[in-house]
VOROKE-811983 format. One record per atom (N, C-alpha, C): residue in one letter; z, x, y. Coordinates in steps of 0.05 Angstrom, whole numbers, plus 5000, padded with zeros to 4 digits. Atoms other than C-alpha are relative to their C-alpha. Layout:
BEGIN
aZXY ...
//
This chain:
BEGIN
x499849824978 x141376267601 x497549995018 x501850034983 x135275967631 x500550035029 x499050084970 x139075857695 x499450285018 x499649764987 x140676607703 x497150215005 x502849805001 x133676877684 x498949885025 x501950084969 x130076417743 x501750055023 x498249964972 x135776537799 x499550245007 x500749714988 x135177277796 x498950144980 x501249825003 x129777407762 x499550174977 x499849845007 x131177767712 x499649894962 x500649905026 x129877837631 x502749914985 x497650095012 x134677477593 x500349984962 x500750165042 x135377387513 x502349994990 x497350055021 x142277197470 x499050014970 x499349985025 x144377247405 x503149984993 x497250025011 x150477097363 x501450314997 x498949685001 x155577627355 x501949994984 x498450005030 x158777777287 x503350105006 x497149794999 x164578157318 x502649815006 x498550184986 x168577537335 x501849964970 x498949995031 x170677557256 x502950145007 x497449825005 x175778107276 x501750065024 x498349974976 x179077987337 x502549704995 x497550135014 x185977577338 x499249704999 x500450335003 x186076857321 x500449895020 x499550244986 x188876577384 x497550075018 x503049944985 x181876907416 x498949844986 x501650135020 x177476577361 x500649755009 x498850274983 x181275947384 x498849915018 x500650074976 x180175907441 x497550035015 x502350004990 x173276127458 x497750014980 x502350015016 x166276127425 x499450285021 x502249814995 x161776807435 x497650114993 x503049975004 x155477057440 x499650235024 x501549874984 x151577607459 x497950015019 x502250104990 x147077687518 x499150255009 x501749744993 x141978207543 x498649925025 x501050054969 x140878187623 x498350175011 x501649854994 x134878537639 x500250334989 x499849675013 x136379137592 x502949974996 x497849975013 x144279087593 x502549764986 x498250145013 x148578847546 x502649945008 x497649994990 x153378407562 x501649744968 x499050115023 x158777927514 x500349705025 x499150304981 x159377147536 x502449844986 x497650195014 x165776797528 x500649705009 x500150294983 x165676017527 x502049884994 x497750155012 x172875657522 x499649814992 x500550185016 x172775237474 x502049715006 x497750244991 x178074717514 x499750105034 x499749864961 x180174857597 x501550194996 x499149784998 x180775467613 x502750075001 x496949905003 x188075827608 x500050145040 x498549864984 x191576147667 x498450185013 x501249764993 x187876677707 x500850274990 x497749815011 x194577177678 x498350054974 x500149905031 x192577067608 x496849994996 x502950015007 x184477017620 x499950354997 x500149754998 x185577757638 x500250094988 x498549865023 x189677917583 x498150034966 x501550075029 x183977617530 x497750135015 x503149825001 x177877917566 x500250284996 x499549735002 x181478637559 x500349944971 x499649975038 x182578517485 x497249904999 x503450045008 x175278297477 x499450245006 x502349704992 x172878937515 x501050164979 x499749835022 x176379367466 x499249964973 x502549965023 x172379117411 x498249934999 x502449994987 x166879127456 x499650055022 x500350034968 x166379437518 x497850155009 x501750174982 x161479147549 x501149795018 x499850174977 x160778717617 x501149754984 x499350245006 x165178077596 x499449785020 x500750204972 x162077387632 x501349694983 x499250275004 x165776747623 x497849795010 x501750224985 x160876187619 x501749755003 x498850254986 x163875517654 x499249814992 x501550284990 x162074777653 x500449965024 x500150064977 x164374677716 x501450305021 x498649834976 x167674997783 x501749945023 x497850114969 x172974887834 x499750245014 x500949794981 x172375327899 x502550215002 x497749785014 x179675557883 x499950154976 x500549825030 x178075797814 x498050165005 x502049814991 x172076107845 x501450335007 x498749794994 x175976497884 x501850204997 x497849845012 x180876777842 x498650114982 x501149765018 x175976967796 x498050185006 x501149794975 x171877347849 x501950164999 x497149774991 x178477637871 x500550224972 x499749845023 x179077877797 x498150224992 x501749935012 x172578097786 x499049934974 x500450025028 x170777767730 x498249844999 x502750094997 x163877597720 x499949684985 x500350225006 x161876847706 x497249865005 x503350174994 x155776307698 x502449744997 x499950315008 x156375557703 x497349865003 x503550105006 x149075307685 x500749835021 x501950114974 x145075027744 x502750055023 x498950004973 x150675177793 x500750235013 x498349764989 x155075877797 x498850274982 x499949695008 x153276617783 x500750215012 x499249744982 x157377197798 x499650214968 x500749825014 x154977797758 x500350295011 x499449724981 x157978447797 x498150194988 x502149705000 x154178937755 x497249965006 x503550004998 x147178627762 x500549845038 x500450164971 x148178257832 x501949775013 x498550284999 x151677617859 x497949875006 x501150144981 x148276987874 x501649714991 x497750204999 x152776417880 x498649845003 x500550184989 x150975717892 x502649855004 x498150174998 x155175267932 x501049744994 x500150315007 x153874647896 x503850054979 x497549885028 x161574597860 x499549724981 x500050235027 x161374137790 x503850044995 x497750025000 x168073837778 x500350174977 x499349995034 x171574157713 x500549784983 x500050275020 x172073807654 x503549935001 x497450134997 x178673457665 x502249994970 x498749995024 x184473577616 x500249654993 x498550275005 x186572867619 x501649935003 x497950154993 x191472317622 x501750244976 x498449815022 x197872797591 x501349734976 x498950095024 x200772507528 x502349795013 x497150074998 x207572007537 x501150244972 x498649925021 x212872257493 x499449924986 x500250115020 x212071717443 x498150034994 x502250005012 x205271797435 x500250314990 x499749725014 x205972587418 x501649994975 x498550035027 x210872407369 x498649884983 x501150225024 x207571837335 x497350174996 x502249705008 x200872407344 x501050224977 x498649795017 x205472927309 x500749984973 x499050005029 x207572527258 x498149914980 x502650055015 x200872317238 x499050224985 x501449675019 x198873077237 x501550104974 x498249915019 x204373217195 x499949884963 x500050135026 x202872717140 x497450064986 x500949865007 x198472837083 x497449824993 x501850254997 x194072097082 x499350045022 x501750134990 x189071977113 x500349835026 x499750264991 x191471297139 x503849975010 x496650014984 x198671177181 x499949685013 x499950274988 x200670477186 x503450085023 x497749914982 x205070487248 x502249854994 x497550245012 x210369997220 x502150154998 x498249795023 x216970317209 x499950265024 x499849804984 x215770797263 x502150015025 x497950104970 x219470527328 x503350014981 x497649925014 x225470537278 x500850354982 x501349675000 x223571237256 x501450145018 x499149794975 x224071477325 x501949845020 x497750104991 x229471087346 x497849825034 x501150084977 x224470697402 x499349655001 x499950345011 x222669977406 x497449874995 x502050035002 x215469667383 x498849875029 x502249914978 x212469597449 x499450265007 x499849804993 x214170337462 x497450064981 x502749875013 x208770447396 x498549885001 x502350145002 x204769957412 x498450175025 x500549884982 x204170377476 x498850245000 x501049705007 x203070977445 x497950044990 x500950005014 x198970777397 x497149945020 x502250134983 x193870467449 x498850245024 x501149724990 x193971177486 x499050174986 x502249915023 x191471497423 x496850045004 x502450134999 x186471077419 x497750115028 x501950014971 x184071097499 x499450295000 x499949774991 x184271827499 x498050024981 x502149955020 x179371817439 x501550204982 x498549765022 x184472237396 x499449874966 x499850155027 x184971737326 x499149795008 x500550265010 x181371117308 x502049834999 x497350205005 x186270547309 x498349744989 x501550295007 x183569877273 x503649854989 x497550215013 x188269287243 x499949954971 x500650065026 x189169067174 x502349834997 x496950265011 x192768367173 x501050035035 x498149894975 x198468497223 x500850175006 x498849774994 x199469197218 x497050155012 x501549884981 x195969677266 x500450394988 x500749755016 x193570297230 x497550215008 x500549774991 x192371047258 x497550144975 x501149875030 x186671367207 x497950235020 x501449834989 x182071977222 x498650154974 x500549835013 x177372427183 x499650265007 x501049774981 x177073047227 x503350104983 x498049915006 x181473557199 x502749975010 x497649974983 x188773607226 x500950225014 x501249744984 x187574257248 x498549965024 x501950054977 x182074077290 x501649755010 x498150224992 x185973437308 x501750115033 x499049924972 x190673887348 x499550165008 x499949944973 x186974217383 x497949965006 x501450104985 x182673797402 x502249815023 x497150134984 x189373447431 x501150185024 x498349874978 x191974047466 x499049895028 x499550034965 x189573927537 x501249715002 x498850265004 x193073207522 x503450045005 x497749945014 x199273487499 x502450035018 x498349844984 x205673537536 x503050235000 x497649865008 x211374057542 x502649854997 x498150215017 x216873717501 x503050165025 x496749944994 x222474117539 x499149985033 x500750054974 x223273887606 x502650235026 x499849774983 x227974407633 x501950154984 x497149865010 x233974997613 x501750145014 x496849884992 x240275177626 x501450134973 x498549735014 x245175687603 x503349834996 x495850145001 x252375387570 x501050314981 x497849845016 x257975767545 x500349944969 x499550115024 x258775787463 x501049764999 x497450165007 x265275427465 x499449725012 x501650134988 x261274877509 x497949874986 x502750155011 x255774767463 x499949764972 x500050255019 x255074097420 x499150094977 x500849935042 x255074207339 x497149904998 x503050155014 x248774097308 x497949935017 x502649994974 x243674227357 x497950294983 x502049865020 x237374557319 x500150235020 x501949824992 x233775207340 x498349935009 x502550154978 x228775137392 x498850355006 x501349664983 x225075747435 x498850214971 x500449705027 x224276437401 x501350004990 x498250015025 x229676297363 x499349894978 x502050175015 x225875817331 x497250144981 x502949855008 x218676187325 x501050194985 x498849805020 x223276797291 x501149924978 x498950135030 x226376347240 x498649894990 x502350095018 x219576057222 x498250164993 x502149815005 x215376667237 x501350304998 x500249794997 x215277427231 x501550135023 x498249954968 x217577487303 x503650104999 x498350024999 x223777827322 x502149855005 x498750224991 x229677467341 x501250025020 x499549934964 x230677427417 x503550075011 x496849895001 x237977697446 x502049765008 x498950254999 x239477007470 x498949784993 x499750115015 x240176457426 x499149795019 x501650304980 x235875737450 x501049844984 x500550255025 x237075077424 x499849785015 x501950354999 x234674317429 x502449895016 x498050174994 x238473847467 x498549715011 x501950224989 x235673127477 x502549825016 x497850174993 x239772677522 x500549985039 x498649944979 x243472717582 x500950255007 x498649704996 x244773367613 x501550075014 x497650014991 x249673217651 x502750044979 x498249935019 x253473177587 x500250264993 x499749855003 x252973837589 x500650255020 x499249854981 x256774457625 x498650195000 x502449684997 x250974887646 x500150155026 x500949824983 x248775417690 x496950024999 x503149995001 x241375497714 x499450325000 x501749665013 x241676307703 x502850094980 x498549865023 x244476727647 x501550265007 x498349794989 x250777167661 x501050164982 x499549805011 x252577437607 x499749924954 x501350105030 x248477347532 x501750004987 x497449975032 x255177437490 x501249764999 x497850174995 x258576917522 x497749655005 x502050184988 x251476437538 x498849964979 x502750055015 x246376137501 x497849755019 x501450194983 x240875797528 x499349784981 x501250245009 x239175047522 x498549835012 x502850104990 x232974767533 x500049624992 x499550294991 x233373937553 x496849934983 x503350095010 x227973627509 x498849715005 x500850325001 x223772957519 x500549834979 x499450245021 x224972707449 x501450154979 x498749815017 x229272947390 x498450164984 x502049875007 x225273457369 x500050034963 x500250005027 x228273367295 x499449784985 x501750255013 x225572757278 x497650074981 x501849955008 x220273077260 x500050304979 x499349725005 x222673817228 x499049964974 x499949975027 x221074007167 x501950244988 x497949765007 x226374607169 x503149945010 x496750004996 x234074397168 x500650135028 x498849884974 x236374677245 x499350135014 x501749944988 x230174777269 x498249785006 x501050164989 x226174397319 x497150004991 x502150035022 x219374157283 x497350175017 x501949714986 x212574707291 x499149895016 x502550074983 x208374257327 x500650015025 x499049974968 x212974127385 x500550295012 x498849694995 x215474877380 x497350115010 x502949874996 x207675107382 x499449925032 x501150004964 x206574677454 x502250035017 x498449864973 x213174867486 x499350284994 x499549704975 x211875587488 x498350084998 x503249884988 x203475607496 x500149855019 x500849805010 x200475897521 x502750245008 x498349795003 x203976567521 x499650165015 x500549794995 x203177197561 x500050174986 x499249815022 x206277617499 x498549954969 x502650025036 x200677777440 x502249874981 x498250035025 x206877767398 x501149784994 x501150214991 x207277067421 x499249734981 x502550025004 x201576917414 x499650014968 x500049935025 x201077117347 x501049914976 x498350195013 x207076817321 x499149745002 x501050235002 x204876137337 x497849944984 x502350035015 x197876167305 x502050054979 x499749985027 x201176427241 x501949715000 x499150265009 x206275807252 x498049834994 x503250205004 x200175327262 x498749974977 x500850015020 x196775617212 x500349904971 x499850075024 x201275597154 x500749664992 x499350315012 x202574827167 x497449774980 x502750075013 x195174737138 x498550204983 x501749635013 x193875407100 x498350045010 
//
């Protein structure tokens, strides 16, 4: 916080802050904290631990921080866009980005106009490569020879050779050879794995529509909250989701919902999401976890971490 003490002046000192123990998991997640003391007042610093979320749901996590701590909340940055500036002016919501941005309403403003790019989520995932990612996480070695996979996922070996080589470039898994086979290995937990992946990651369901029961194809898993409730704690939503990979023209939909008795919604997915399941007629956690984060709804929110969780105790 050298930056902030010489700009304005003022008396700065940090310290760690124990209280981060007891606030919800998908907070802990997502940000690192620390205490700071700005010329006499105490304030809490929150540093995302990936790119920032939503402006909607930054709001939603610095009000659940203040209540088990309220105190001035300041998001520290790596970088700044002059639109994100502005919306978080407009919010009020105090921020640093070392050597460049400080808005601190209760002690002063002093901005600089220099903007530093953000840190770039990245090239997004292909399908195949999320899959052949997913199914790595999923396994319980170490070491994933990709052989056997393109028949797996019903795709053709250039498709994993493709995938496999986006891995790699993105810096997600090590890839080396052994012979002729081309082998995925990592020692970084699988936990940390994904989510160090999330800003990579893409939303598996590419859009939904509403069909009639009598309309809907046999044997199509659980998807949505229907899903998160049959794996988690979560209630179970009043209209019924499920998977559909394919053509959706093959299917007689509507783009709004007229009447939940007679509807269910089905969500168009990029790849068959049961390839990978580990629950009979349900679409597998990992894809379920990045179609529906982040969340607005704690309850959400909540459900997913405990899915996440229990796939690694």
């Amino acid at each position: 916080m050298k930056f902030v003490a010489d700009t304005l002046g003022v008396k700065v000192n940090t310290e760690p802050w124990g209280g981060a123990a007891g606030l919800p998991y998908y907070l802990v997640d997502r940000y690192m904290f620390s205490k700071a003391v700005f010329d006499g007042i105490t304030c809490l610093i929150m540093k995302p631990k990936g790119e920032l979320d939503v402006l909607p749901h930054v709001k939603k996590h610095i009000k659940k921080v203040w209540e088990a701590l309220p105190v001035p909340i300041v998001l520290e940055l790596d970088g700044m866009t002059a639109r994100r500036r502005k919306s978080l002016i407009g919010a009020r919501i105090p921020f640093i980005v070392p050597e460049s941005h400080i808005y601190l309403p209760f002690l002063g403003v002093a901005l600089n106009e220099r903007y530093t790019a953000e840190k770039a989520p990245g090239e997004t995932l292909m399908p195949s490569a999320q899959l052949l990612l997913f199914y790595y996480l999923y396994q319980h070695e170490p070491e994933l020879h990709t052989a056997g996979t393109a028949k797996l996922f019903g795709l053709s070996a250039m498709q994993i050779s493709r995938a496999t080589k986006q891995l790699k470039s993105l810096g997600l898994v090590p890839v080396r050879k052994d012979g002729v086979q081309t082998v995925i290995s990592s020692k970084e937990r699988r936990r940390d794995l994904f989510e160090r992946a999330k800003p990579h990651l893409i939303n598996p369901v590419r859009k939904k529509i509403y069909v009639e029961y009598e309309n809907l194809p046999a044997g199509l898993p659980l998807s949505g909250y229907s899903a998160l409730s049959e794996l988690t704690m979560l209630g179970a939503p009043t209209t019924e989701t499920f998977a559909f990979w394919g053509n959706a023209d093959e299917l007689a939909g509507a783009d709004a919902l007229v009447d939940s008795t007679e509807q269910v919604e089905v969500e168009i997915w990029r790849y068959n999401p049961t390839l990978l399941s580990r629950c009979p007629g349900v679409v597998d956690a990992l894809s379920l976890a990045t179609s529906l984060s982040p969340s607005d709804d704690e309850r959400v929110e909540q459900a997913i971490d405990e899915l996440v969780s229990n796939l690694w105790g």
